[in-house]
C-alpha positions as CSV (number, residue, x, y, z in Angstrom):
1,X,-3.0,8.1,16.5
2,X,-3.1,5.1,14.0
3,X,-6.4,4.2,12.9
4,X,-7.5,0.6,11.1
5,X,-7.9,1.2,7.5
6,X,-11.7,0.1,7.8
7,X,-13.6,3.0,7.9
8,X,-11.5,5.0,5.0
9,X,-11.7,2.0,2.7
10,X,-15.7,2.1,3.2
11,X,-16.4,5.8,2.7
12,X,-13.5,5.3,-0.4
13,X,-16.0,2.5,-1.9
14,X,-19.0,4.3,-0.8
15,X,-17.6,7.7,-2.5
16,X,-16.1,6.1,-5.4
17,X,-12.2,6.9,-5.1
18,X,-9.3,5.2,-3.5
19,X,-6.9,5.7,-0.8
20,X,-3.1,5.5,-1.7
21,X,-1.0,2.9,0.4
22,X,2.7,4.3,-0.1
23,X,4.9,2.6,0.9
24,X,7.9,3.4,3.5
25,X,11.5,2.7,3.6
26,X,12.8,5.4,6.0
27,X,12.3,8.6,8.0
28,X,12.6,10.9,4.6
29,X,10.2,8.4,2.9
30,X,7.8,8.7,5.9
31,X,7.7,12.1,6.8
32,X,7.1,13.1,3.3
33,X,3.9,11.1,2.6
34,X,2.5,12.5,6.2
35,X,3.4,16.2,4.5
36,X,1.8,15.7,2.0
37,X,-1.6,13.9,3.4
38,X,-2.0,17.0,5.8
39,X,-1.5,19.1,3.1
40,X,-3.9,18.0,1.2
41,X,-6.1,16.4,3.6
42,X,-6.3,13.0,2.2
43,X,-6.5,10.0,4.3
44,X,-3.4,7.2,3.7
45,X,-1.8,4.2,4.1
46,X,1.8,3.7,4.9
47,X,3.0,0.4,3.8
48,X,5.6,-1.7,5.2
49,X,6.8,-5.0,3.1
50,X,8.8,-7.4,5.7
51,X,12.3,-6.5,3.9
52,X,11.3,-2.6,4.9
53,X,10.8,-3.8,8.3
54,X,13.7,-5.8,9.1
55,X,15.8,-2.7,6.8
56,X,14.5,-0.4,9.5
57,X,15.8,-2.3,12.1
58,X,12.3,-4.3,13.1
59,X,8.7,-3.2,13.2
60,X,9.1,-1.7,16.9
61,X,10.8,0.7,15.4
62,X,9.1,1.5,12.6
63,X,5.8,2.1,15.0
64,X,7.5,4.0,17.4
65,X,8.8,6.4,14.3
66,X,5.5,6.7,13.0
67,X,3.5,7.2,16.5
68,X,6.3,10.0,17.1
69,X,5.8,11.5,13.4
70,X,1.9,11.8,14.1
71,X,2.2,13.2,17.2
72,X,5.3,15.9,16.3
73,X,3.9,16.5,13.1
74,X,0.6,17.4,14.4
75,X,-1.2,15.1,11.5
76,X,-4.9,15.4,11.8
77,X,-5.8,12.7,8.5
78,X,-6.5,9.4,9.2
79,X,-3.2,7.1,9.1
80,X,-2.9,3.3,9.0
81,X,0.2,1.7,9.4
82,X,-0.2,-1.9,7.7
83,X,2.0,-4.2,6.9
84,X,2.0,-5.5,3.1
85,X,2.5,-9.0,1.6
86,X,3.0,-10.2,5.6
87,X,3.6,-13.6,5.7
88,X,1.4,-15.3,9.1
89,X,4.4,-15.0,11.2
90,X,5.1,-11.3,10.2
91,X,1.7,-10.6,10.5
92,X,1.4,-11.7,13.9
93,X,4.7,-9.9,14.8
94,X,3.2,-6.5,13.2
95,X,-0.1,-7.0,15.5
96,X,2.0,-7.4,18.3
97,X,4.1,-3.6,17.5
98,X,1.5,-1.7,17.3
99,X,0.3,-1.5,13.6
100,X,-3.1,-0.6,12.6
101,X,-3.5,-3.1,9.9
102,X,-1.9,-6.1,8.3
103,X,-2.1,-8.0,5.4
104,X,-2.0,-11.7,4.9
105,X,-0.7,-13.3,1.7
106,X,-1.5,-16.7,1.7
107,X,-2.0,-16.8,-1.8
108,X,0.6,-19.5,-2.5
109,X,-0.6,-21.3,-0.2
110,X,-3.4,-24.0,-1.1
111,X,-6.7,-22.6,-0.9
112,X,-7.7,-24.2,2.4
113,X,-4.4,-23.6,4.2
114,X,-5.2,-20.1,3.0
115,X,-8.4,-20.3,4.5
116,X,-7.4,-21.7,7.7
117,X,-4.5,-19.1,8.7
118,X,-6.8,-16.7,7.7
119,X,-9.7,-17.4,10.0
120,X,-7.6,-16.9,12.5
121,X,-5.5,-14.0,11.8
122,X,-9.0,-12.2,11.1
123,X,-10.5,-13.2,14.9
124,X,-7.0,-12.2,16.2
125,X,-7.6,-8.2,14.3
126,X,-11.2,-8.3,15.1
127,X,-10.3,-8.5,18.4
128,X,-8.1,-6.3,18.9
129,X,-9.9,-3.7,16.1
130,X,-7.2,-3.9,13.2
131,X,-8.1,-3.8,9.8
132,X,-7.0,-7.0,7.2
133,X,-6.4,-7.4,3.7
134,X,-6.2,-10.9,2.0
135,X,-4.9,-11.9,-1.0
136,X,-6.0,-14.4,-3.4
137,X,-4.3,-15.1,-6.9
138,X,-0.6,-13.8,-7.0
139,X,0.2,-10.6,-8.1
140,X,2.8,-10.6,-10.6
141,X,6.0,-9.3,-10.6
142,X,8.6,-9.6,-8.1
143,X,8.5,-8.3,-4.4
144,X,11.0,-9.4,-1.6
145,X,11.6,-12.5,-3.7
146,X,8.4,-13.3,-4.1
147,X,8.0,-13.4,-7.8
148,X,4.4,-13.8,-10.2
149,X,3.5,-13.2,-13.3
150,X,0.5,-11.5,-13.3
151,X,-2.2,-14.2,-13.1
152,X,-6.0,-13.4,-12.6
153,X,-7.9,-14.9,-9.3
154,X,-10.8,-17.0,-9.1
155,X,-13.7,-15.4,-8.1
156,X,-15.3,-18.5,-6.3
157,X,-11.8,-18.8,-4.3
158,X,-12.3,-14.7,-3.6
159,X,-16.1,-15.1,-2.4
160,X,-14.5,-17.8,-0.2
161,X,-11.9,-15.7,1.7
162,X,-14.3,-12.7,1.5
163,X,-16.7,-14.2,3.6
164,X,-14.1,-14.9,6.5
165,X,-14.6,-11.1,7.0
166,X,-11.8,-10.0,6.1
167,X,-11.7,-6.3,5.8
168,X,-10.4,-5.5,2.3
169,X,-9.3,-8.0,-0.3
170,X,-6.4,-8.0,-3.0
171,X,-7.0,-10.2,-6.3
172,X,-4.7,-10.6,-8.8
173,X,-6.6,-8.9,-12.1
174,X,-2.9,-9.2,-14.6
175,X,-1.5,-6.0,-12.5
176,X,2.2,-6.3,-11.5
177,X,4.7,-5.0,-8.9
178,X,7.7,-3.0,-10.3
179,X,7.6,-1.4,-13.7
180,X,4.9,-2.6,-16.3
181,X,6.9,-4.8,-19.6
182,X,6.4,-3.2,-22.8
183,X,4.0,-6.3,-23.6
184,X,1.9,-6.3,-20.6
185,X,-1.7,-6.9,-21.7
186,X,-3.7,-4.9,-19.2
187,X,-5.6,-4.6,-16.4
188,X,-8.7,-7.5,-16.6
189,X,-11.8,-5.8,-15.9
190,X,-13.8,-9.0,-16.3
191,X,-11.8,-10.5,-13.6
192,X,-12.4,-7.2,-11.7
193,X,-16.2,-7.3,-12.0
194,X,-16.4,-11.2,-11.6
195,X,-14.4,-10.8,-8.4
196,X,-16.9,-7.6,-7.4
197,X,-20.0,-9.9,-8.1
198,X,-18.7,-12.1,-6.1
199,X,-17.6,-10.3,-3.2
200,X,-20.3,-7.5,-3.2
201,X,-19.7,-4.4,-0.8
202,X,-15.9,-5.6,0.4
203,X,-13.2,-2.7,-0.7
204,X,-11.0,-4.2,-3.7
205,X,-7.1,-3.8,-3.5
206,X,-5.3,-3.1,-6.7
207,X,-1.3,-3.6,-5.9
208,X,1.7,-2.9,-8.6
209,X,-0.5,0.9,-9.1
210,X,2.5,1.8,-10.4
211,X,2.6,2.4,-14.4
212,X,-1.0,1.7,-14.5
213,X,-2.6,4.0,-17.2
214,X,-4.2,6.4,-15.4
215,X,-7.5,5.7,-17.5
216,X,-7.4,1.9,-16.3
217,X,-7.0,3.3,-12.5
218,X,-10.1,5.5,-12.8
219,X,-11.6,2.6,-14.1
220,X,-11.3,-0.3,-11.4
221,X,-12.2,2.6,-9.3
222,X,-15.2,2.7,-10.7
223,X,-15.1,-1.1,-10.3
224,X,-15.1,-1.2,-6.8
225,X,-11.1,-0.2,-6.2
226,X,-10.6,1.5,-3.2
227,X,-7.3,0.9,-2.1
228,X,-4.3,1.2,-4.3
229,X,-0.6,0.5,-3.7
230,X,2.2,2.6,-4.5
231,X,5.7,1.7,-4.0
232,X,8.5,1.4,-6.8
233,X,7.1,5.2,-8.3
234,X,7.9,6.8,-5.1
235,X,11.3,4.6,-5.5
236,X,12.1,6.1,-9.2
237,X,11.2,9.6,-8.7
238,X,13.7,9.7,-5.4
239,X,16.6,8.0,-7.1
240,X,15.9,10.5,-10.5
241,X,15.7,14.0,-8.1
242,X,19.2,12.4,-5.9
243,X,20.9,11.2,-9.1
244,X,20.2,15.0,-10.8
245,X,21.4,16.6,-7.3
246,X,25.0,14.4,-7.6
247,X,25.2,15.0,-11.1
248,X,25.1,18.6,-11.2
249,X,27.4,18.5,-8.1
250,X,25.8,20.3,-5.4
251,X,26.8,17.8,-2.6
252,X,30.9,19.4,-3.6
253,X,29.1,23.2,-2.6
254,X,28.8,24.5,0.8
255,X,27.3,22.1,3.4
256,X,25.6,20.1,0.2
257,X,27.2,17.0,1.5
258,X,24.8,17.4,4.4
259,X,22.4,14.2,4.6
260,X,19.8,16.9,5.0
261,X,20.5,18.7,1.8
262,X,21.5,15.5,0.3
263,X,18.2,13.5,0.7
264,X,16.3,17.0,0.4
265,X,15.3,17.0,-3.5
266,X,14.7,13.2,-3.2
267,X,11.7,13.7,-0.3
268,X,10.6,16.9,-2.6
269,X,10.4,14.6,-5.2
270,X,8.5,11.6,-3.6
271,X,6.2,14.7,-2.2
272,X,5.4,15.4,-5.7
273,X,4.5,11.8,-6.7
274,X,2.2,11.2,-3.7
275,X,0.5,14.3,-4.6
276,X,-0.1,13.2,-8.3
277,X,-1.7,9.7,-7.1
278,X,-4.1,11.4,-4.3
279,X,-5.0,13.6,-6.9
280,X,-5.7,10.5,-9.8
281,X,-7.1,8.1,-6.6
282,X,-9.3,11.1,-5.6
283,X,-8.9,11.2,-2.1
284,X,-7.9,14.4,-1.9
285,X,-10.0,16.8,1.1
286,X,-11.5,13.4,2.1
287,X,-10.0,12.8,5.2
């Protein structure tokens, strides 16, 4: 059963480590991150980018996979299903499904347009007991076309959305989506602890988690972190294991041209890079 991410992200602030959103791109992508949650009973988030959604044939199906994965699967963690960088039309789409969470970026939008879609996505999920994440100040990088270069929020503008009770909120503090440049200058704390000043008690997002020193994730952690995405690692480290598996020609022996021993060191792989980040996020035995 799908739960809002609400309660996970406060007992992550409260106990001062983070909850992995991983995102999904297809059954092998799913069912591995569940694995590997139950195994080591850490709560998660599976993340769902509009491209992934249409890729999987449309968000029916993607909550119809995952309902049938919990229940199959006998998962016992805590599991939101939430829908990243939505757009206000996705996001209402993604309500209507079934997910357990969306997010709203309205962050190229003007501040009060922002505001205004907002307000009344957040009544919409409050009603209906979904969890929300805003975001304010663009991440960098480029995702589904939507490209940034790693600017920093303002604070005031973060207070602003904060208070429209939203239930998590992502600020742009110089991280990225997709792999780090060698020039990239870091994470900025003193955006991070402006934007916690600000914003007191609500759960902090930190997306582009991948490449991040793992130094610098402990750190915003300890900032007030408590929810960190994780996409294009998961992406690399399944391309390496299949690449590796063609290359040494296994899928010419036997049945290896079988999509289930095809796929097979790919999902072991993506496995073994969810398990490093619940380890470095901490949320490991917290579900």
């Amino acid at each position: 059963m799908l739960v809002s991410a609400k309660e996970m992200l406060n007992k992550a602030r409260d106990g001062k480590y983070a909850v992995g959103q991983f995102n999904i791109n297809n059954l092998e992508w799913t069912k591995s991150i569940l694995q590997t949650a139950e195994e080591l009973k850490s709560p998660v988030i599976l993340g769902v980018s509009e491209g992934a959604g249409k890729y999987m044939c449309g968000y029916k199906t993607v909550v119809g996979m995952v309902n049938g994965m919990l229940e199959e699967m006998k998962i016992t963690v805590p599991v939101a299903l939430h829908l990243d960088h939505g757009s206000y039309e996705g996001a209402k789409a993604c309500i209507e499904a079934g997910f357990s969470s969306v997010m709203f970026d309205g962050s190229h939008y003007p501040i009060d347009e922002n505001v205004t879609k907002t307000t009344e996505l957040v009544k919409i999920c409050n009603d209906k007991g979904l969890s929300i994440e805003a975001e304010v100040g663009s991440i960098g990088g480029e995702e589904d076309g939507v490209v940034g270069m790693g600017e920093c929020a303002d604070p005031k503008e973060c207070k602003m959305i904060a208070d429209l009770g939203v239930t998590m909120l992502a600020a742009g503090i110089g991280n990225i989506h997709g792999k780090y440049p060698d020039n990239w200058a870091g994470l900025s704390f003193e955006t991070l602890e402006a934007v916690k000043n600000e914003v007191g008690d609500m759960p902090l997002v930190l997306h582009g988690g991948t490449g991040i020193p793992a130094d610098m994730i402990k750190k915003a952690i300890s900032l007030g972190v408590a929810k960190i995405n994780v996409n294009t690692e998961c992406q690399l480290a399944f391309q390496e294991a299949t690449r590796k598996y063609i290359e040494a020609g296994k899928d010419k022996e036997g049945k290896g041209f079988d999509p289930r021993k095809l796929l097979a060191p790919g999902a072991e792989a993506i496995k073994a890079t969810v398990k490093e980040k619940m380890e470095l996020f901490g949320s490991v035995g917290k579900a």
